[in-house]
C-alpha positions in Angstrom: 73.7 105.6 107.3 71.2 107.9 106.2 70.2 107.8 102.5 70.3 111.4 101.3 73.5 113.0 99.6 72.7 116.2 101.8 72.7 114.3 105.6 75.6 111.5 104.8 78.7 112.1 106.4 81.7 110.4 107.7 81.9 110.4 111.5 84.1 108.6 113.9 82.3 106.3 115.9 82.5 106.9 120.2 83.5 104.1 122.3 81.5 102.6 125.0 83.5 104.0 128.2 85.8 101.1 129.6 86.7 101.1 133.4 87.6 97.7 134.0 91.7 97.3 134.0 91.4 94.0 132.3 89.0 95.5 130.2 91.0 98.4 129.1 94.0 96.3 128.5 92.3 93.9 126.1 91.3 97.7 124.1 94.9 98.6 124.1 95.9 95.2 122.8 93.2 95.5 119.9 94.4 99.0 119.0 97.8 97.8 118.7 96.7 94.9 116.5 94.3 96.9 114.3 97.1 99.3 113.8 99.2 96.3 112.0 96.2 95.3 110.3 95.5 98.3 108.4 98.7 99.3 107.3 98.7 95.6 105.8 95.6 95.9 104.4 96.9 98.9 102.6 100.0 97.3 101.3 98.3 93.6 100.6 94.5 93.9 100.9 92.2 92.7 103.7 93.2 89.3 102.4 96.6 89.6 103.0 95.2 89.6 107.1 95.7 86.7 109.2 96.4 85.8 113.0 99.5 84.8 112.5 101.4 87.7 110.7 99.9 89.9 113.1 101.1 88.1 115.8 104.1 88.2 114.4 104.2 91.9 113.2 102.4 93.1 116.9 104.7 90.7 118.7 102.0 89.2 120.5 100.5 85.6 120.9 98.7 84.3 117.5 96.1 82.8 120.3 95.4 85.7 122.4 94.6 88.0 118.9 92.3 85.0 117.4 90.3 85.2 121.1 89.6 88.8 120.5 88.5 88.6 116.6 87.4 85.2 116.6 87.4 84.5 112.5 89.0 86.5 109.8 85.9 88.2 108.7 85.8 89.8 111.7 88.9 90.7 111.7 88.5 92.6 108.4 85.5 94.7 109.4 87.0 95.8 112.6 90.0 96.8 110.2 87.7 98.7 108.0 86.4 100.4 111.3 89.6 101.2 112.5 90.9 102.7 109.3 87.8 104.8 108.8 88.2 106.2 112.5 92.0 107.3 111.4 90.6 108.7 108.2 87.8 110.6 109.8 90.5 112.3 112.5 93.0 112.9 109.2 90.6 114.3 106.9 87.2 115.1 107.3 87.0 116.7 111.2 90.2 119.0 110.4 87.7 120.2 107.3 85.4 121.0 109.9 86.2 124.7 111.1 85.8 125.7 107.4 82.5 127.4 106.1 80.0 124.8 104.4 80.9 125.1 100.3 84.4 125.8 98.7 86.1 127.0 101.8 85.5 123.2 103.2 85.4 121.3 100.2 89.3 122.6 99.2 90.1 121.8 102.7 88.7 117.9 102.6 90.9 117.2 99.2 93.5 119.2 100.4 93.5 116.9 103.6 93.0 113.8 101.5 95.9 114.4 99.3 98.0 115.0 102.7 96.9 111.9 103.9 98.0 109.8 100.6 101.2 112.0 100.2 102.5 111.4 103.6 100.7 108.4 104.3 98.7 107.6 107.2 98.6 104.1 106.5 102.0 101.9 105.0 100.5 101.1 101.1 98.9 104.5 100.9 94.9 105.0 100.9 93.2 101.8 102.6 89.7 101.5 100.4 92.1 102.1 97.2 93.9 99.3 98.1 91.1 97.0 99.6 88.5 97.7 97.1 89.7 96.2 94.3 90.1 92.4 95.6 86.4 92.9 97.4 84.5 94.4 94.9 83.7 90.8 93.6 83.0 89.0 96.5 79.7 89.9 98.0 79.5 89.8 101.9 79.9 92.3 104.9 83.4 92.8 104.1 82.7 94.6 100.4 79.4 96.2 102.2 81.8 98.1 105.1 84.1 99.0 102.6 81.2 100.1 100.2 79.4 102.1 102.8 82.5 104.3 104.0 83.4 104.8 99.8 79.7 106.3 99.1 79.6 108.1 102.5 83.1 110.2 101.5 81.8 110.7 98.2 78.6 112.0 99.2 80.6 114.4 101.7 82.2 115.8 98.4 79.0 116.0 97.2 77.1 117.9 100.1 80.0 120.6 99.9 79.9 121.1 96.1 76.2 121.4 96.3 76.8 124.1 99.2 78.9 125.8 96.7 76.4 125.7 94.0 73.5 127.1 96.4 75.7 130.1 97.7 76.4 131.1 94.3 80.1 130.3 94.8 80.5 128.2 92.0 78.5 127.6 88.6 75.6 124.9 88.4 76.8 121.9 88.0 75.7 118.2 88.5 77.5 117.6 92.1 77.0 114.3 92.1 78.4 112.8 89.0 81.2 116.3 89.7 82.2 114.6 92.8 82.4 111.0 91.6 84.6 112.3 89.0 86.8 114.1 91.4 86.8 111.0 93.9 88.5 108.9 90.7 91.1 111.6 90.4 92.2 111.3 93.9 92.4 107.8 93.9 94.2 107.9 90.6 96.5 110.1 92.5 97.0 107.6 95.2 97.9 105.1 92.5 100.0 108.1 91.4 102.1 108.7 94.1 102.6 105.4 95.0 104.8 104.7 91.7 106.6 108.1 92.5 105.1 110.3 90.3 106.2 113.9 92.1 103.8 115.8 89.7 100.8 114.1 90.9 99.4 116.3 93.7 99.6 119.4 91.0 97.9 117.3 88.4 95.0 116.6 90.9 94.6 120.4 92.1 94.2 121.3 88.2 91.3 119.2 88.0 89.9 119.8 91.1 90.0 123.8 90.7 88.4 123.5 87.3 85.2 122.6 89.1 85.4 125.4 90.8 84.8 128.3 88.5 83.1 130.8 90.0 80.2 132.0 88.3 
C-alpha cells in the first residue's frame, strides 16, 4: 500500500480468472466458507475460527476446508481479505460517484453507518470486533488487520483534506480530524450493538461539526 495519506485507498482486490470446473468449484467452496468465517469473526474474533465450526456451520467436511486453508493463520488472513472485499463493495465504491471532498466524505460515513446499522456481517463491524484480541499479538494477522484500519482512515483523511483545499470546509488538521471521527464510528458500532437507537444521530452531530463551512 502506498505510504501517503493523499494515494491510500481501499480497493477490492480482482481475482485471477478461473476456467477449470474443478477449479471453480474449490472458489465456490472457499467463498461459502469465508462467508461463515467472517460473520464469526465479527461475533467472536478471528480466534473464535477453527476447521471444525466451519465445517459445521458451512455443512461441509472439516478435512476438505483444512486442505484449502491449510493452518489457522491462514485461515484468518484470507478472512480479513474476504471481509475487506465485502466492505470495499458496501462502503467505499458506492462513495464513488460523489465529487472528491464533502459530497464523498458524507457519503463513506453515511455508508459505514449503514453497514453497522444493518449489518453486513452477524457481530457488527469486523476490525471492531477483531482488533481488540490482535492488537497484542504481533504477526500477519494484526498486520492485515492494521493495514486495512489505516488505509480507511486515511480515505477519511484524503476526502477531508479535499474539503479543506476546495474551500468547502475550514482548515483543519485532517488527519488527527479523521482519526477522531474513525473512534466515533466505531464507538457507534459498539453503540448499536447494545441497542442504543440514538446512536446513528449522535454520530452525524459529530461528524457535521467538522464540517463547518468556512
Amino acid at each position: 500500500m502506498e505510504s501517503g495519506p493523499d494515494s491510500a485507498v481501499l480497493a477490492r482486490r480482482e481475482p485471477a480468472e478461473i476456467t477449470d470446473k474443478r477449479l471453480i468449484r474449490g472458489a465456490k467452496t472457499r467463498q461459502t466458507v469465508l462467508r461463515h468465517a467472517v460473520d464469526i469473526a465479527s461475533l467472536d474474533g478471528l480466534e473464535g475460527l477453527s476447521f471444525g465450526r466451519l465445517a459445521t456451520d458451512a455443512g461441509l467436511s472439516k478435512a476438505g476446508i483444512q486442505t484449502l486453508f491449510k493452518t489457522k493463520e491462514a485461515l484468518q488472513l484470507a478472512a480479513i481479505d474476504y471481509a475487506r472485499d465485502l466492505f470495499v463493495d458496501a462502503v467505499v465504491e458506492p462513495a464513488t460517484p460523489a465529487p472528491h471532498g464533502v459530497a464523498r466524505f458524507r457519503a463513506l460515513v453515511e455508508n459505514w453507518l449503514a453497514y453497522v446499522e444493518s449489518p453486513l456481517f452477524a457481530g457488527g463491524c469486523f476490525w471492531v470486533a477483531s482488533m481488540p484480541e490482535q492488537d497484542s499479538r504481533p504477526g500477519p494477522v494484526r498486520d492485515a488487520l492494521f493495514r486495512d484500519r489505516r488505509a480507511w482512515v486515511r480515505t477519511l483523511e484524503r476526502e477531508l483534506r479535499h474539503a479543506v483545499t476546495a474551500g468547502e470546509i475550514v482548515e483543519i488538521d485532517a488527519e488527527l480530524a479523521a482519526f477522531q471521527i474513525d473512534a466515533v464510528l466505531c464507538a457507534t458500532n459498539t453503540a448499536l450493538r447494545l441497542d442504543d437507537n440514538d446512536a446513528i444521530r449522535r454520530a452525524w452531530r459529530v461528524v457535521d461539526g467538522f464540517l463547518t463551512s468556512p
